[in-house]
N, C-alpha and C positions, 0 to 999 in steps of 0.2 A: 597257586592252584586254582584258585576261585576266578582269577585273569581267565588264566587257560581254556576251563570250563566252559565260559559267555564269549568266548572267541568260539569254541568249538561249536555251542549251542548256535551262533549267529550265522556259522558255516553254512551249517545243517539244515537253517532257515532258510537261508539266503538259496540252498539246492533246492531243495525241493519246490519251494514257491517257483523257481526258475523253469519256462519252460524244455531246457536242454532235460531234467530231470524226468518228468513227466515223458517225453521222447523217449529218450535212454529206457524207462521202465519198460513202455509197450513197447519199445522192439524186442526185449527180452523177453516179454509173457510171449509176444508175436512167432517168435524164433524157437523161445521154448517149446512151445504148443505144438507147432508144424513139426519140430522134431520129433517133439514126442508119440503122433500119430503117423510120423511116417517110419519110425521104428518098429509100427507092428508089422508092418509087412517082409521083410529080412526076419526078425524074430518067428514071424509065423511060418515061413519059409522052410526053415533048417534049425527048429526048435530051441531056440537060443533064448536066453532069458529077455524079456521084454525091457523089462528096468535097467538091465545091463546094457543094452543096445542102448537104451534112452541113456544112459551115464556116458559111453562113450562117445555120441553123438551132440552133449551138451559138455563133455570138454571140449570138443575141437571147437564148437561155438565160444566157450569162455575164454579160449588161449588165443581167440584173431580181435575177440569183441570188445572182452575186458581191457585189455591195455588199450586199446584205445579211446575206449571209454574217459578210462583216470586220467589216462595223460590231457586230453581235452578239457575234463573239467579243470586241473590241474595247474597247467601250465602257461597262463598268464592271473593265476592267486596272488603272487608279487609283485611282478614286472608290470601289469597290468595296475593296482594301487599306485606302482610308484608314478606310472606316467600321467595316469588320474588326477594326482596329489594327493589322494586319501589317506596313502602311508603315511606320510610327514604330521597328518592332523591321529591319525591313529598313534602317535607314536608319542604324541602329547600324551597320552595318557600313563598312568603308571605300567605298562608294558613293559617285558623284555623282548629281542627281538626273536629267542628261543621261544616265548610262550605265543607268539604268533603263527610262528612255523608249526607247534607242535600243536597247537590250538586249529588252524586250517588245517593240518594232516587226521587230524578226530574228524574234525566235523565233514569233509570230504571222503574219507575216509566210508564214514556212517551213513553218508549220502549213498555214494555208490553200494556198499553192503545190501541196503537195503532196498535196491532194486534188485540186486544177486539175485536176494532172499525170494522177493517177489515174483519174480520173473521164475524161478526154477521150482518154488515153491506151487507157483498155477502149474507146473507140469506134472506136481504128485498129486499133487488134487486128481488130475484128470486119471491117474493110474487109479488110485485110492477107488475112486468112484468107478472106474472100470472096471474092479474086483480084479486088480490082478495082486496075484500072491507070488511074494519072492523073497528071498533070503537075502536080497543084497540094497537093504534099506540103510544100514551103517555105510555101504560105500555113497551111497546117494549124499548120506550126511557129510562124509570127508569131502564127497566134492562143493558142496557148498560152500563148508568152511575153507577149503581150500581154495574157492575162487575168490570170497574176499579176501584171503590175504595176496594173491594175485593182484587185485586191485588196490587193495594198500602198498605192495611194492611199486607197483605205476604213478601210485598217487604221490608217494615218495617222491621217486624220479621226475614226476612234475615238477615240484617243486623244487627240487634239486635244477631242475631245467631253468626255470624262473627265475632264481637268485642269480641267474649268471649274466644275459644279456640289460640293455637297456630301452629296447624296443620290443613288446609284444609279436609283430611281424619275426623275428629274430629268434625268439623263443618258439613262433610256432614252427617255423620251421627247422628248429633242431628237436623239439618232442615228437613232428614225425619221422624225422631221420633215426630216431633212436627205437621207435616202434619198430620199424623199416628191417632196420638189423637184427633187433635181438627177436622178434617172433618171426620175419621170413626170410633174411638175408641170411641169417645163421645157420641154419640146417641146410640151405641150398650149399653153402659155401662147406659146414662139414660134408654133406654127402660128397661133393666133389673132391675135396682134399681125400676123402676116402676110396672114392674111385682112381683115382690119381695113385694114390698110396700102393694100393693094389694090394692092401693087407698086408706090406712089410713094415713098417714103422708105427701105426696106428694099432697098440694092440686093442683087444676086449676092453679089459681095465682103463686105459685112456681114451678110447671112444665115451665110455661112461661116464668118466669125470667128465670127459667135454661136454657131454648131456648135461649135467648134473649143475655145472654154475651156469647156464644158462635158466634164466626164470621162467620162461616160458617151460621150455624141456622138463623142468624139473616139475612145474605140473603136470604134465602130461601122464609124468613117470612116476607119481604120487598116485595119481586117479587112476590109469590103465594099466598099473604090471602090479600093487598091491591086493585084489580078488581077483581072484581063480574065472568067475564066471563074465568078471569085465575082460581077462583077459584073453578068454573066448573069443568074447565078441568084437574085444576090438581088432582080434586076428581077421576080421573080414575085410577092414578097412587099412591097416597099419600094422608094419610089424609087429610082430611080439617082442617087449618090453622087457628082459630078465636083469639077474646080479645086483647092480647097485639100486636099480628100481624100487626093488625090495625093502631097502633097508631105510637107514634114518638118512641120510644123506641130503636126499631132494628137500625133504622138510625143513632141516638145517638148513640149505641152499636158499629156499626163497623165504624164509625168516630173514635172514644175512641181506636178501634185496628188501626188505623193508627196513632196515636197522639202519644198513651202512649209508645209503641215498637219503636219509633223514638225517641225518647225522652230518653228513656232506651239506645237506640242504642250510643248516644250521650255521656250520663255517662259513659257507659263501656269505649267507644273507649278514651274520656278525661282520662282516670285511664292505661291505658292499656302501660304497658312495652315494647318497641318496641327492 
């Protein structure tokens, strides 16, 4: 455990002192910010809660941003050491090759959180200090936490990506082929099967599950169809969200993308020829 910990802690270091961290941060205050003031104007508009327009406005930013956030910092944390040589002298040490993986998924992990944090957090400030009053300060909180774990299932699948080539070039361009698909190839690809379908084989119920293992989607459908007044407002933008949105489902769904691409991450890297 104490391994693990001075891996994770050196992770966290090694982000933040980086300036890819410091980037990543102000575009998110950057992005946050600008949404958040261009929110009032739709809210001011057709009387829609302001913080709720800023929640729906700062998921569709954390569902293109976030994963490719993680995946970048992510996906040469491996393949990158080994080409290095650093692995090999890292491995001298009393290390497993589990407390590595599990030790850079912390501290990467904590890296990116804590731009989430900061980044969406300068957007309540600006509310806060603007005197607005609203009822949907717990949904503001789900989306927070809900987009670090967003970004710890990307930071997974980095690393999950890593363990597998032998070339850094190799790796980066399968973490953005996999961005690619599961945040914008996916939904374009269901919509079509849907239109396609013409609503005979695709019912309600399975359109949903197909939302629902998808990690992106299942953000989506965590932050915009669980309050009443996010679901207002995201009706200005995007359909409305109903049935499985609701329930536990999506939260279990992207748990399951941090769990099992770590886990995966784990096997490769145990098998993997240095």
């Amino acid at each position: 455990m104490r391994e693990l910990v001075i891996i994770a802690i050196k992770e966290f270091r090694d982000g933040i002192r980086n300036r890819w961290f410091l980037g990543a941060t102000a575009a998110l205050v950057l992005f946050s910010l600008s949404l958040t003031f261009l929110g009032s104007a739709p809210a001011g508009t057709v009387g829609v809660d302001q913080l709720a327009v800023t929640i729906v406005s700062l998921a569709s930013l954390s569902v293109f941003l976030l994963p490719l956030m993680a995946l970048l910092l992510s996906y040469d944390a491996l393949v990158g050491e080994v080409e290095r040589g650093t692995m090999l002298l890292l491995l001298t040490y009393p290390l497993s090759r589990s407390d590595i993986i599990i030790g850079k998924f912390l501290g990467q992990t904590l890296g990116l959180g804590l731009a989430t944090i900061l980044g969406f957090g300068s957007a309540a400030l600006v509310l806060v200090y603007g005197g607005i009053e609203s009822a949907n300060w717990m949904a503001f909180g789900v989306l927070i936490g809900s987009s670090v774990v967003l970004g710890a299932a990307f930071v997974a699948l980095g690393l999950a990506i890593s363990a597998m080539p032998r070339q850094r070039s190799a790796a980066a361009a399968l973490a953005f082929g996999v961005w690619l698909c599961l945040v914008i190839v996916y939904d374009m690809a269901l919509l079509g099967a849907l239109v396609a379908d013409g609503g005979e084989g695709i019912s309600a119920p399975v359109f949903d599950m197909l939302l629902t293992v998808n990690p992106a989607d299942a953000f989506r459908m965590i932050n915009l169809s669980g309050f009443e007044d996010v679901r207002v407002a995201a009706g200005l933008v995007i359909s409305d969200l109903e049935g499985i949105g609701n329930g536990f489902a999506p939260v279990l769904s992207l748990g399951m993308w941090v769990v099992v691409p770590l886990i995966l991450a784990v096997v490769l890297f145990r098998r993997k020829q240095l």
